[in-house]
C-alpha positions in Angstrom: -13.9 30.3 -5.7 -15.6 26.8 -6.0 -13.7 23.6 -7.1 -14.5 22.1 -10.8 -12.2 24.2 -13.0 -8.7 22.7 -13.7 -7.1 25.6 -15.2 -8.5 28.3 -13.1 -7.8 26.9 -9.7 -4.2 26.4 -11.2 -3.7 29.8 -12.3 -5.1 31.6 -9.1 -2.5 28.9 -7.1 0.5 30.3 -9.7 -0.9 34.0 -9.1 0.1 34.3 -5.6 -1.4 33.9 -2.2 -4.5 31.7 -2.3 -5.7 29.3 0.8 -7.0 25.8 0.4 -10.6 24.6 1.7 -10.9 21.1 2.1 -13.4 19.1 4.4 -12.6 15.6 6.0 -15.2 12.9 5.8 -13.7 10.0 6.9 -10.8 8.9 5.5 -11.2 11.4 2.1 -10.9 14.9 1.9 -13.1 16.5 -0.1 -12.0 19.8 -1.9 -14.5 23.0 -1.0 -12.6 25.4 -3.3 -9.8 28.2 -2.7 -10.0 31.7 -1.4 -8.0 34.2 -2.9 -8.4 37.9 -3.2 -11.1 39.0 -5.1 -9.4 41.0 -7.6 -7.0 37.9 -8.8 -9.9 35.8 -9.4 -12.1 38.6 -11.1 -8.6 39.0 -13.8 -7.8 35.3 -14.4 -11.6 34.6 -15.1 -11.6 37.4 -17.9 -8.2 36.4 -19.2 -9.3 33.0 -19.2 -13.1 33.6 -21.0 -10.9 35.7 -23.7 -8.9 32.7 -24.3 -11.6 30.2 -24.4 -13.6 32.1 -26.9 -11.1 31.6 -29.5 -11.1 29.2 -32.8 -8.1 27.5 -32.0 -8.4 27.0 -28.2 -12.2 25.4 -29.3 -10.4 23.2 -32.0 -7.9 22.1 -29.7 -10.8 21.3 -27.1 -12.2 18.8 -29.8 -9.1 17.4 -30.4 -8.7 16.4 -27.2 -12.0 15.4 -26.7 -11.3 13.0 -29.8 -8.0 11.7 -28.2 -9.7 11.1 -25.0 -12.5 8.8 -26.4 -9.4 7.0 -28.5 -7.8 6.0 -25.5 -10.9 5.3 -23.7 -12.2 2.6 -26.6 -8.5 1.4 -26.7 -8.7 1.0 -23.3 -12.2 -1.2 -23.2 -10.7 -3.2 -25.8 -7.9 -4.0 -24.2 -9.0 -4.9 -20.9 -12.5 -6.8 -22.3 -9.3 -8.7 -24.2 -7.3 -9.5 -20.8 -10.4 -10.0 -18.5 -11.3 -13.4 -21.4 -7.5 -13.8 -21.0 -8.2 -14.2 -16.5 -11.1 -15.9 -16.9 -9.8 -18.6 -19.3 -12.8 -20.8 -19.7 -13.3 -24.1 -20.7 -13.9 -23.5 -24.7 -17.3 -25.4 -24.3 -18.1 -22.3 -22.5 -16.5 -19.5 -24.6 -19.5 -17.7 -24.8 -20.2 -17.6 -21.2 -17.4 -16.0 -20.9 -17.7 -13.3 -23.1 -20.7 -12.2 -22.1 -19.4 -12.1 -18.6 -16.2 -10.4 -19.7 -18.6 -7.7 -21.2 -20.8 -7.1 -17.9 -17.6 -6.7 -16.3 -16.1 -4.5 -19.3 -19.5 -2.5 -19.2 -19.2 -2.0 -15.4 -15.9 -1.1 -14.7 -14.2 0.9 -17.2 -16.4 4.0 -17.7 -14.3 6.8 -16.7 -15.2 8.2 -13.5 -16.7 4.8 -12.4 -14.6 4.5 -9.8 -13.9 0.8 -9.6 -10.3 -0.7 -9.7 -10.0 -0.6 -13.8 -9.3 2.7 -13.6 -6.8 2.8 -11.3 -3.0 3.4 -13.1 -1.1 1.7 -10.1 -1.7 -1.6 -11.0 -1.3 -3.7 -14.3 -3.8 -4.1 -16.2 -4.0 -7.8 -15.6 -4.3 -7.1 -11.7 -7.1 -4.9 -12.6 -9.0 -7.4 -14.6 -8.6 -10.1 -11.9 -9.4 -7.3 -9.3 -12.5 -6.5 -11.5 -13.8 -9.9 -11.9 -13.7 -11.0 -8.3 -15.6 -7.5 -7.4 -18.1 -8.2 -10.0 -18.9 -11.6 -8.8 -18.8 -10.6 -5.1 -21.5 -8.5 -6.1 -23.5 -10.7 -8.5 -23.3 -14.1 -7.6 -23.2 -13.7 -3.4 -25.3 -12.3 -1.1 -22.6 -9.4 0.1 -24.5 -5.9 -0.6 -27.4 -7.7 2.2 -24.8 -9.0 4.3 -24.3 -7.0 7.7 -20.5 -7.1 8.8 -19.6 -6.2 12.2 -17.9 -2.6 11.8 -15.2 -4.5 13.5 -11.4 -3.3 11.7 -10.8 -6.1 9.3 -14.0 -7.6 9.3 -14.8 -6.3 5.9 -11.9 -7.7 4.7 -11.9 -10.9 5.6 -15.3 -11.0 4.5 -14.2 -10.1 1.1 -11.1 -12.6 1.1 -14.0 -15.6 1.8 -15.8 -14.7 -0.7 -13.1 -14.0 -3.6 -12.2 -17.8 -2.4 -15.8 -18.9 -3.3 -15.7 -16.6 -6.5 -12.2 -18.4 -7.7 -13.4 -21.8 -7.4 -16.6 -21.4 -9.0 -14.2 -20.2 -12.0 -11.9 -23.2 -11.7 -14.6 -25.1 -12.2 -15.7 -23.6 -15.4 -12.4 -23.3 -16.3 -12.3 -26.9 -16.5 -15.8 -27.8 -17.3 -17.1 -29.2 -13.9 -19.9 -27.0 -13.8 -22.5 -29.4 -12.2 -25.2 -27.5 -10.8 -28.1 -25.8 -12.6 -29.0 -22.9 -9.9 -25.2 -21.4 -10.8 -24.8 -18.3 -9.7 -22.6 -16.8 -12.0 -25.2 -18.3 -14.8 -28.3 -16.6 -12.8 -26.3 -13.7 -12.3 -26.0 -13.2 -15.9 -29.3 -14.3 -17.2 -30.3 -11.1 -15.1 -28.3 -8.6 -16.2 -29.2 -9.6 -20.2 -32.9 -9.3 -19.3 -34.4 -6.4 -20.1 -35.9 -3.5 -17.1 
């Protein structure tokens, strides 16, 4: 049986004996689905088409469909709120800074995305600092055409240089010492608002 549905893969695990298949790439495994007997599978997929194909079961699937996107906008909201809060601008340039705070929003909080404002195991505070500094790594520096030695570390320490660059390019607009024209946080956003 393949991987991608939640309650089915749960209900042929509670129905007895089942085996795991999982690859290894890397450092992730990657779930390949679960074998089980034949028969188990063949019931719990009837039982669970019957119970699908009722009213209240597709009610309750729009209600939480409708709760989910609550949470989601609540969630945008609030972190587009604490990423002007980390950023903390100079009020000369406030709108700067929510622009930028809406590229980042925009980038990182999709669900699925992947990128640290998803994560639960931080606050949401470390997530918008996290968030910033991995926006601008990617914006204003030349990291994605960097080549770092696949030497353990490396990467890192790359990254730590370059969140050093990234912080004092926002003290400085933080306290209105922004001196230089060619800016690369300005560039940097004067191409993301231009149209493809």
């Amino acid at each position: 049986m393949p991987p991608g549905d939640a309650a089915l893969t749960r209900r042929v695990k509670a129905a007895g004996e089942h085996w795991i298949v999982q690859e290894k790439k890397g450092r992730r495994t990657f779930s390949k689905g679960i074998w089980a007997p034949t028969a188990t599978i063949e019931k719990i997929v009837a039982d669970l088409k019957v119970e699908r194909s009722t009213e209240s079961y597709a009610k309750r699937k729009v209600a939480d469909k409708q709760r989910r996107d609550r949470n989601q906008s609540a969630y945008v909201d609030e972190f587009y709120d604490t990423v002007v809060t980390y950023l903390n601008f100079h009020p000369k340039h406030a709108t700067l800074s929510a622009r930028m705070a809406r590229a980042i929003t925009d980038h990182a909080t999709p669900v699925g995305s992947g990128t640290v404002a998803r994560t639960k195991r931080i606050s949401v505070e470390q997530r918008a600092e996290a968030a910033v500094i991995a926006w601008m790594r990617h914006q204003t520096t030349a990291y994605d055409s960097m080549v770092i030695p696949r030497v353990k570390g490396k990467r890192r320490e790359v990254r730590r240089m370059l969140a050093g660059r990234s912080k004092e390019l926002l003290r400085q607009y933080r306290h209105d010492q922004v001196a230089s024209e060619n800016c690369p946080l300005m560039k940097a956003l004067t191409e993301a608002s231009e149209p493809n």
